[in-house]
VOGU-3710 file (C-alpha; in Angstrom, 3 decimals, decimal comma):
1> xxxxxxxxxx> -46,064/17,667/-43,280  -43,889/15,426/-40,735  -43,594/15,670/-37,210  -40,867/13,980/-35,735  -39,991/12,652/-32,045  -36,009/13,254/-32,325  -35,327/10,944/-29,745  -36,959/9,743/-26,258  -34,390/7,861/-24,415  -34,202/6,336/-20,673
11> xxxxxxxxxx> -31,976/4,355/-18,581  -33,553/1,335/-19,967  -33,995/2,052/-23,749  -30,483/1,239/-25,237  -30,989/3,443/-28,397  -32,307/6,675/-29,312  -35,876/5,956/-30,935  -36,922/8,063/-33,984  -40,465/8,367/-34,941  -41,926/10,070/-37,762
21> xxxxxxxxxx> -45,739/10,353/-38,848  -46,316/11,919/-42,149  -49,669/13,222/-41,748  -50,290/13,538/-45,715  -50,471/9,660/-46,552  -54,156/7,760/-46,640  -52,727/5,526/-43,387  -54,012/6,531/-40,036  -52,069/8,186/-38,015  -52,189/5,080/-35,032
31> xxxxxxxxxx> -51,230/2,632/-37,477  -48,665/5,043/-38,952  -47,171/4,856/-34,732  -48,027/0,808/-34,437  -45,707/0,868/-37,807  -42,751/2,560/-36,220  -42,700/0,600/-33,299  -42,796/-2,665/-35,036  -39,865/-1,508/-37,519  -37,915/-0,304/-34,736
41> xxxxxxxxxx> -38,538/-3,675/-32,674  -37,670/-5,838/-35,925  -34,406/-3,327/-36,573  -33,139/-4,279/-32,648  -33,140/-0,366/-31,822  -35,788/-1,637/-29,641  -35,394/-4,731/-27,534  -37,573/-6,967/-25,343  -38,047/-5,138/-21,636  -36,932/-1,749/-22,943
51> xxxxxxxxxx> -39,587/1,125/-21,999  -41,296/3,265/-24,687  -42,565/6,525/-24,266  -45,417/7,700/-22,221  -48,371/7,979/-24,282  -49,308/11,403/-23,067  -45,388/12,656/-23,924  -45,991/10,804/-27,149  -49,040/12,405/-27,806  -47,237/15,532/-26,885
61> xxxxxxxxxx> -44,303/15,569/-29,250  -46,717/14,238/-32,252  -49,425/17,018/-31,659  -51,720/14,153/-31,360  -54,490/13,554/-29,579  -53,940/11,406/-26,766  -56,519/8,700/-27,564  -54,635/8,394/-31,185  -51,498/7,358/-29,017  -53,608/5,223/-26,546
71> xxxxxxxxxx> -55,032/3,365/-29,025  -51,618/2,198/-31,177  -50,980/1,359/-27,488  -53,381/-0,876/-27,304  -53,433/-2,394/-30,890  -49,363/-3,165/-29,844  -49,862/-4,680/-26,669  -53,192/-6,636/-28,296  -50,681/-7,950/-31,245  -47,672/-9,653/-28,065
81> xxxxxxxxxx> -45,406/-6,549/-29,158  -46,276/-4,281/-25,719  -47,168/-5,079/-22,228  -48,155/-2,582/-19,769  -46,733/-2,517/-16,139  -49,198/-0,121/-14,535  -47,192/3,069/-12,893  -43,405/1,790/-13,934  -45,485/2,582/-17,420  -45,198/0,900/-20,896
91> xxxxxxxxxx> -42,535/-1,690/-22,301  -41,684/-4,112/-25,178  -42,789/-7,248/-24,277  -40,271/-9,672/-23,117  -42,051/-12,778/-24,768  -41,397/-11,592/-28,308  -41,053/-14,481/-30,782  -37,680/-14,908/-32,540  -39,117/-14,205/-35,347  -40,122/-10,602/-35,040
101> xxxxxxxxxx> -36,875/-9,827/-33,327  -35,010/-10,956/-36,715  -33,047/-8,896/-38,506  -33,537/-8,789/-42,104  -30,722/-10,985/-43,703  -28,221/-9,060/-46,058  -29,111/-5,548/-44,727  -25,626/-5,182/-43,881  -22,857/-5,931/-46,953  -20,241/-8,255/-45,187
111> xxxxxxxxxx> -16,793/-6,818/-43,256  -13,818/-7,075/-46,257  -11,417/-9,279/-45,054  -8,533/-6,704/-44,880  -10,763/-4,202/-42,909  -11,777/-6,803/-39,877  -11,020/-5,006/-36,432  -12,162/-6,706/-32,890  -12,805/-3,398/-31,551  -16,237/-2,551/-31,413
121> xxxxxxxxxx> -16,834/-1,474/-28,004  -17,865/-4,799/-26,236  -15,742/-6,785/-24,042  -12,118/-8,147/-25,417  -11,672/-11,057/-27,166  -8,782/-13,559/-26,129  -5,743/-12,766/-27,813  -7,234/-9,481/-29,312  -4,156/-7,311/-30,763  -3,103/-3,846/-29,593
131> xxxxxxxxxx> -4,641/-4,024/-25,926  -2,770/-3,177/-23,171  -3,166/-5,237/-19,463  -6,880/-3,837/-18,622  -6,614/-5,275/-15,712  -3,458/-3,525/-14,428  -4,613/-0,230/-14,910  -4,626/1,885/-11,243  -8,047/2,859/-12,243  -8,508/4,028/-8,558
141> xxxxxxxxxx> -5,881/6,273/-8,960  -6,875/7,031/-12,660  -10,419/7,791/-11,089  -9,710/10,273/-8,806  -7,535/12,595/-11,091  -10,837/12,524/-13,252  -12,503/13,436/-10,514  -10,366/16,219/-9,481  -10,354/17,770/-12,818  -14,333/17,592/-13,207
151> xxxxxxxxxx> -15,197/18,942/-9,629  -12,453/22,048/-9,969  -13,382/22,997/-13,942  -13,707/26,757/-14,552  -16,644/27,694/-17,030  -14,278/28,504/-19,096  -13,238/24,607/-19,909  -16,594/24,083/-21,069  -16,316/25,647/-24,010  -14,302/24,090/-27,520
161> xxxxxxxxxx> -10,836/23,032/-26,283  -7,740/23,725/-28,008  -7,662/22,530/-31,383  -3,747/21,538/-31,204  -4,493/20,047/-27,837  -4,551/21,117/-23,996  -1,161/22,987/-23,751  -0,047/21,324/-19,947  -0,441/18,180/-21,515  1,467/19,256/-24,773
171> xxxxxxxxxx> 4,356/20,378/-22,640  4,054/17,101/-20,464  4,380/15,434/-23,753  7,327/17,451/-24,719  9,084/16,704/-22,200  8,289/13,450/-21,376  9,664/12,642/-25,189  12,733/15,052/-24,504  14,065/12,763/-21,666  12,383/8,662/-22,671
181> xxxxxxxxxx> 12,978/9,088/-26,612  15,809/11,158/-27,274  12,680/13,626/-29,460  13,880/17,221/-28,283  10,398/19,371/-29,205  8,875/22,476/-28,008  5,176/21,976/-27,004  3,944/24,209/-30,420  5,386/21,589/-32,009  2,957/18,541/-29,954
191> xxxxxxxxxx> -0,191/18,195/-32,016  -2,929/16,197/-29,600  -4,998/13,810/-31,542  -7,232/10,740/-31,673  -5,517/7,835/-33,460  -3,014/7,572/-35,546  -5,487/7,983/-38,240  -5,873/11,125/-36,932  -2,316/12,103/-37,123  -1,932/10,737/-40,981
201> xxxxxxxxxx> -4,878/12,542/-41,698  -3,574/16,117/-40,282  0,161/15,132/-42,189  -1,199/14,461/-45,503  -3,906/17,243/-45,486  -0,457/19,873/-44,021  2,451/18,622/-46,821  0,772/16,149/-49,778  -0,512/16,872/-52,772  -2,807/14,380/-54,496
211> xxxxxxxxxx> -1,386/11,750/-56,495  1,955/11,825/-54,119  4,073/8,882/-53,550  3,817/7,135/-50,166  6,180/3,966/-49,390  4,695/1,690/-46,738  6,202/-1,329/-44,977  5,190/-4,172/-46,865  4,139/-6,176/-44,645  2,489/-3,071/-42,821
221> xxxxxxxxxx> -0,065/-1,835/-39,966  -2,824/-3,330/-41,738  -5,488/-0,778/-40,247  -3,316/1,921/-41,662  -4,418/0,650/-45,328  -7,477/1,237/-45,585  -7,278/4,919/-44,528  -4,285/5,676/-47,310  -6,167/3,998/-49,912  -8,800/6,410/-49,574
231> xxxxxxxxxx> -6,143/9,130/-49,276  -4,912/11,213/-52,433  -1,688/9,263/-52,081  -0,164/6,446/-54,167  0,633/3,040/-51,736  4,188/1,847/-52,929  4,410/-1,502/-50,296  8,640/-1,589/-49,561  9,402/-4,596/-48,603  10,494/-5,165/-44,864
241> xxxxxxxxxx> 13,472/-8,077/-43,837  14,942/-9,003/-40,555  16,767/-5,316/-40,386  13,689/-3,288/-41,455  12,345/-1,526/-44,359  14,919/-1,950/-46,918  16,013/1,504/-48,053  17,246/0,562/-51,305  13,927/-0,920/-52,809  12,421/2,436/-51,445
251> xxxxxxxxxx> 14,572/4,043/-53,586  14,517/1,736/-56,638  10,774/1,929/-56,226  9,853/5,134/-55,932  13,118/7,747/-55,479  10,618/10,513/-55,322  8,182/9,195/-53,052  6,860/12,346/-50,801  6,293/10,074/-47,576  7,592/7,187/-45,958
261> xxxxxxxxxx> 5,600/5,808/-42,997  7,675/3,569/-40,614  7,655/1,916/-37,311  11,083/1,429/-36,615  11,320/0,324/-32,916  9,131/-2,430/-33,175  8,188/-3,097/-37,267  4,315/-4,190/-36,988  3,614/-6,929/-37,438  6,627/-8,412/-37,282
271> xxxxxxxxxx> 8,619/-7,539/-34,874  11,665/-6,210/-36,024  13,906/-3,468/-35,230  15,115/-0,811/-38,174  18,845/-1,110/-37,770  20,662/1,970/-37,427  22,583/1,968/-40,524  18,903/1,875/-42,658  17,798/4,251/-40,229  20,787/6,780/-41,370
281> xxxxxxxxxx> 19,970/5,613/-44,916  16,040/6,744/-44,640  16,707/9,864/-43,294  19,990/10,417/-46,098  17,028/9,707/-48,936  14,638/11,504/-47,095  16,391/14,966/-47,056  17,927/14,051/-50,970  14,620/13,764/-52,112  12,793/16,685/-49,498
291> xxxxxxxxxx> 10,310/14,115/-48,409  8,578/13,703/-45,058  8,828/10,456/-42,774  5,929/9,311/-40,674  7,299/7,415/-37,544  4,749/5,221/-35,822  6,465/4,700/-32,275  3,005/2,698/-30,875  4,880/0,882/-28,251  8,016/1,252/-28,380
301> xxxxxxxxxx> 8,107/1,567/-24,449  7,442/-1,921/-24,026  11,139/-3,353/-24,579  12,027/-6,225/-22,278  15,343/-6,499/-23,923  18,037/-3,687/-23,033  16,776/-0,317/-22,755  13,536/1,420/-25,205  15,592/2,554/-28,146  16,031/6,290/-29,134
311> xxxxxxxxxx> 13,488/7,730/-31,314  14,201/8,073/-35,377  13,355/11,265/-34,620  15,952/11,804/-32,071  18,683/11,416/-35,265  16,650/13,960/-37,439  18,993/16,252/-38,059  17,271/17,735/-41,329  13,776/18,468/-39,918  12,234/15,877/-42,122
321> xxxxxxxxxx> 10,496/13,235/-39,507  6,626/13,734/-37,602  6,495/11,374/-34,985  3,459/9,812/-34,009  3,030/8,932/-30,770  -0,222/6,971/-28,599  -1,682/6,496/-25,066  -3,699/3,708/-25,971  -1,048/1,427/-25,461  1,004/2,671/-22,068
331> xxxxxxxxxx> -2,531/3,454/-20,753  -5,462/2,021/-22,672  -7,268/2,771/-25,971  -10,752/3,978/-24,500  -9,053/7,540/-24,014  -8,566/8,100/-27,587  -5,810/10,102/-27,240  -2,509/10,022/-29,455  0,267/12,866/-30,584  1,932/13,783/-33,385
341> xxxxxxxxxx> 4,963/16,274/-33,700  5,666/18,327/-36,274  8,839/19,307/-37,708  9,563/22,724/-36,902  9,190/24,129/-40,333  5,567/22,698/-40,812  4,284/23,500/-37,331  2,581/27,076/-39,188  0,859/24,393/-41,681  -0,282/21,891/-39,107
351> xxxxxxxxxx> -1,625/24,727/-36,711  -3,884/26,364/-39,979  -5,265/22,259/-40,997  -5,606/21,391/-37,046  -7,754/24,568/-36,926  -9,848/23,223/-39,507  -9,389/19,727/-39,083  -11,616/18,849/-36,013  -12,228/21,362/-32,564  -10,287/19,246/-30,219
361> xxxxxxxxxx> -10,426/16,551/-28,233  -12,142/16,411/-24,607  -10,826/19,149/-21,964  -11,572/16,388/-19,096  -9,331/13,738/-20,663  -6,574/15,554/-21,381  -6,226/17,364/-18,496  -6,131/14,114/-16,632  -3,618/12,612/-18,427  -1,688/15,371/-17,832
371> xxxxxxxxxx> -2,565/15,517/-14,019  -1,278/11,344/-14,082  2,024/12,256/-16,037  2,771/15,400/-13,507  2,370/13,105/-10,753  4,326/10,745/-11,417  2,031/7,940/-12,103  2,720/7,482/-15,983  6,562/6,821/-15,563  5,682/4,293/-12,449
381> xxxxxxxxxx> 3,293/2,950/-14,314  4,935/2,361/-17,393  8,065/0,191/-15,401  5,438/-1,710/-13,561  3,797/-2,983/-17,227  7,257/-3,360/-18,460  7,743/-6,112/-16,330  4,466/-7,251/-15,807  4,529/-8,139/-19,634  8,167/-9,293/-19,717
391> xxxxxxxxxx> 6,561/-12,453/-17,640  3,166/-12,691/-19,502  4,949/-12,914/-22,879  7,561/-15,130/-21,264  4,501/-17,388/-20,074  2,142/-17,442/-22,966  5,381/-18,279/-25,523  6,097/-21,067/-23,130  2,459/-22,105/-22,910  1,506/-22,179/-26,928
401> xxxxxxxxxx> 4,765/-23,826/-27,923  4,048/-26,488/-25,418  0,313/-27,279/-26,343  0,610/-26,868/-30,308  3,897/-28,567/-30,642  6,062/-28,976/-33,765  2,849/-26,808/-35,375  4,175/-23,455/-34,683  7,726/-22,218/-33,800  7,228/-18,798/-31,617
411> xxxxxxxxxx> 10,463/-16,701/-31,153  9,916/-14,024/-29,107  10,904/-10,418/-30,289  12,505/-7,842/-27,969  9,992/-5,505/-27,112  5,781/-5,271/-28,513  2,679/-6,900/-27,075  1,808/-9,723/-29,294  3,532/-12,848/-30,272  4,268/-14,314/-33,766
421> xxxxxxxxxx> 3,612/-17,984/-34,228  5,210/-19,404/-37,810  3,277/-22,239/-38,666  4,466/-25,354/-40,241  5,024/-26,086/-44,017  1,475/-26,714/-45,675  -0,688/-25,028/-43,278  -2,915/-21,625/-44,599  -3,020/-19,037/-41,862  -6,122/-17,531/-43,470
431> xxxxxxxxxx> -7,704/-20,616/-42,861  -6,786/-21,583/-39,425  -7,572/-18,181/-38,103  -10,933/-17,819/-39,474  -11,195/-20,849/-37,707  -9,808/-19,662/-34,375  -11,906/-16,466/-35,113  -15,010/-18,995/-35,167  -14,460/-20,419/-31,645  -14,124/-16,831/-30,541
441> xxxxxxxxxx> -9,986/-16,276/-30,168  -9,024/-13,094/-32,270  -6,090/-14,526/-33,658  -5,099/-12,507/-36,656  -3,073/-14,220/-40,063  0,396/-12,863/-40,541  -0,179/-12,776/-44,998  -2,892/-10,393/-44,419  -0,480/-8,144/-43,802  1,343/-8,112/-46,854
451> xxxxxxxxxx> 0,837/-6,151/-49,628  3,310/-7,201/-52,728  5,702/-9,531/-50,796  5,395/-13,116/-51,023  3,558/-13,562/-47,656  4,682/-15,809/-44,916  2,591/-17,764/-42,848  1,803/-16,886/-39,952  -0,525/-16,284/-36,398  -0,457/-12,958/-34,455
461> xxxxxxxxxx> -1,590/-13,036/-31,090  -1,845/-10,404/-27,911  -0,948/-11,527/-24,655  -0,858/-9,079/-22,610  -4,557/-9,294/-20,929  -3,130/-13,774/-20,110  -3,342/-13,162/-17,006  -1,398/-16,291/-15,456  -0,374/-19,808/-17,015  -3,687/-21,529/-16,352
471> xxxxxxxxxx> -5,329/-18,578/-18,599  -2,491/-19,184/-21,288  -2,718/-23,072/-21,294  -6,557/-22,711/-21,463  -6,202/-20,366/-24,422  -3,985/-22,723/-25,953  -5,923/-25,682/-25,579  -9,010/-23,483/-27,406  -6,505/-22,461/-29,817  -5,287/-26,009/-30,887
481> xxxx> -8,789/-27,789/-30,812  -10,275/-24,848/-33,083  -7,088/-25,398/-35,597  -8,103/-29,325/-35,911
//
């Protein structure tokens, strides 16, 4: 039989700890505990200073006898691996040697190439992609709507949430689309989600069948891939030019394809905007052929040239295009929080998979989001970033053409948050970003993008957290010493 601690955790132990004793083997049961602790030290889930458990709770979870607990105590702290601190109680020792604090090399298989993200919850790297201006954020303002929400919550709200999303912020949604992107919806149409992973995931699993034809710009949103590989669905890469995704190959391709997933406004990675006469062409094949169009509009509010152009969706006039929508670019990615909407003839279908799909996402956050869109504060803030990265991108261009020279030639795009460096004749973007990636600058290479094009060379680059030209010429100087 096992008895199991399922997790003692403190202010000061970073992970939950898990401790089992199996009181059938021939070990005793305080070397069984002495064991566990050393595993968990040698694992990281315990670090040097971190407190362990009392030994009379210990004792008490185990249904052990409290001098079983006392002495593993003692054999730990005897071995360097505990050291007691009188009444603030028991912790790991801070003078561990390296060595025990290793972790066993190839645990872990290595990161693929195409699946590398930089997001993984610890600060931003320099030039990371897809971040907003964290710094510009009115998180005072942003603070107190929280705030609001969590001191005035009925019972009621703590209970699942809406599946399909909390309805005041599906009609702020509505609207807000209705009057910025030309997208006339009805809220039962606004599906709240948490990623656009999310929102392919509740398409496919409402209108595909397995095996079904899916064209995707080639080059593409390269976290997209990995998700659609996994999917039922059959990648056809289209290849994208200086007008778009070119509707023709599409339809040379595959004629039949069941999906096409674009992003028109601002073509990731490159830059690009879907002209109007392919957009009329995609929607033509689309209703032909009774297939379904995925519109990624990630950021097309950030346009610094003219005004943000109308949504594909806004010319839809066959009920054929689910736009997919995001907050974690106009306000930042920690919410979590994206949309999709459904064409009116699918909404029944979306509503039964959303039911099944997940059980919502947090009351708290989308009721605050809706609370900073009623208020104003989401237009206001939008037109304050607008400009704000108008200059940064007008800065950092200036800054990286100046430091790496003939090396790169930047032209900046109309609207997006990351520039495009094309490098040189002879020179491997692979190879000079894993390079950049080494002195800590999460510069991204363009032909990592592409699927079955001939890839270009290339650098992608954020710059919307440079905060001033001193920050950009830094960040350039790093850039051009780690390149050689």
């Amino acid at each position: 039989m096992n008895t199991s601690v399922p997790s003692f955790r403190n202010a000061e132990t970073p992970s939950a700890l898990q401790l089992r004793i199996d009181r059938t083997l021939d070990q005793p049961m305080y070397l069984q505990i002495c064991q566990r602790f050393k595993t968990a030290i040698e694992l990281g889930h315990l670090r040097a200073g971190d407190r362990v458990p009392a030994a009379r709770a210990l004792a008490a979870e185990l249904s052990l006898a409290r001098s079983t607990v006392d002495l593993a105590y003692r054999i730990l702290a005897d071995e360097g691996y505990f050291q007691g601190r009188g009444a603030a109680g028991t912790v790991v020792s801070p003078r561990l040697p390296q060595a025990v604090v290793a972790r066993p090399q190839g645990s872990l298989p290595p990161v693929a190439p195409a699946t590398i993200v930089d997001h993984d919850g610890k600060a931003p790297k320099p030039l990371q992609l897809g971040l907003p201006a964290l710094d510009a954020f009115p998180r005072k303002v942003w603070n107190r709507l929280v705030t609001h929400r969590l001191r005035g919550s009925e019972p009621m709200r703590l209970g699942y949430p809406d599946p399909q999303g909390f309805e005041e912020l599906r009609e702020r949604i509505a609207t807000y689309l209705g009057v910025s992107r030309g997208v006339s919806c009805v809220p039962e149409q606004v599906f709240v989600t948490t990623g656009l992973r999310t929102t392919l995931e509740l398409s496919l699993r409402s209108l595909s069948s397995p095996g079904d034809a899916f064209w995707f710009e080639d080059p593409g949103y390269i976290l997209a891939r990995p998700f659609l590989h996994n999917a039922a669905v059959t990648v056809v890469p289209v290849p994208v030019d200086e007008h778009g995704l070119r509707v023709d190959e599409g339809r040379r391709l595959s004629p039949y394809a069941r999906f096409a997933m674009v992003t028109p406004s601002n073509q990731s990675p490159l830059g690009v905007t879907l002209s109007l006469e392919r957009r009329m062409a995609l929607l033509d094949w689309a209703s032909e052929a009774g297939s379904w169009i995925i519109e990624d509009d990630y950021d097309s509010e950030f346009r610094y040239q003219g005004r943000p152009l109308p949504a594909l969706k806004s010319l839809d006039r066959n009920d054929r295009v689910i736009y997919a929508g995001t907050f974690s670019k106009v306000m930042f990615p920690g919410l979590r929080l994206a949309y999709a909407v459904a064409p009116l003839s699918a909404v029944r279908r979306f509503q039964a998979v959303s039911s099944n799909l997940n059980a919502g996402s947090p009351y708290l956050l989308q009721s605050s989001v809706a609370d900073f869109m009623a208020q104003g504060h989401f237009p206001r803030h939008l037109k304050k970033m607008r400009q704000l990265y108008a200059e940064r991108r007008a800065v950092a261009q200036r800054a990286f053409q100046r430091v790496l020279g003939e090396r790169v030639r930047i032209d900046l795009r109309p609207g997006g948050l990351h520039l495009l460096a094309r490098l040189a004749d002879g020179d491997s973007d692979m190879a000079l970003a894993e390079r950049a990636r080494d002195a800590g600058l999460a510069v991204h290479p363009l032909s990592r993008w592409y699927m079955a094009a001939p890839p270009r060379q290339g650098l992608l680059m954020g710059f919307a957290n440079i905060a001033d030209e001193r920050e950009a010429l830094r960040l350039a100087g790093r850039l051009q010493a780690a390149l050689g």
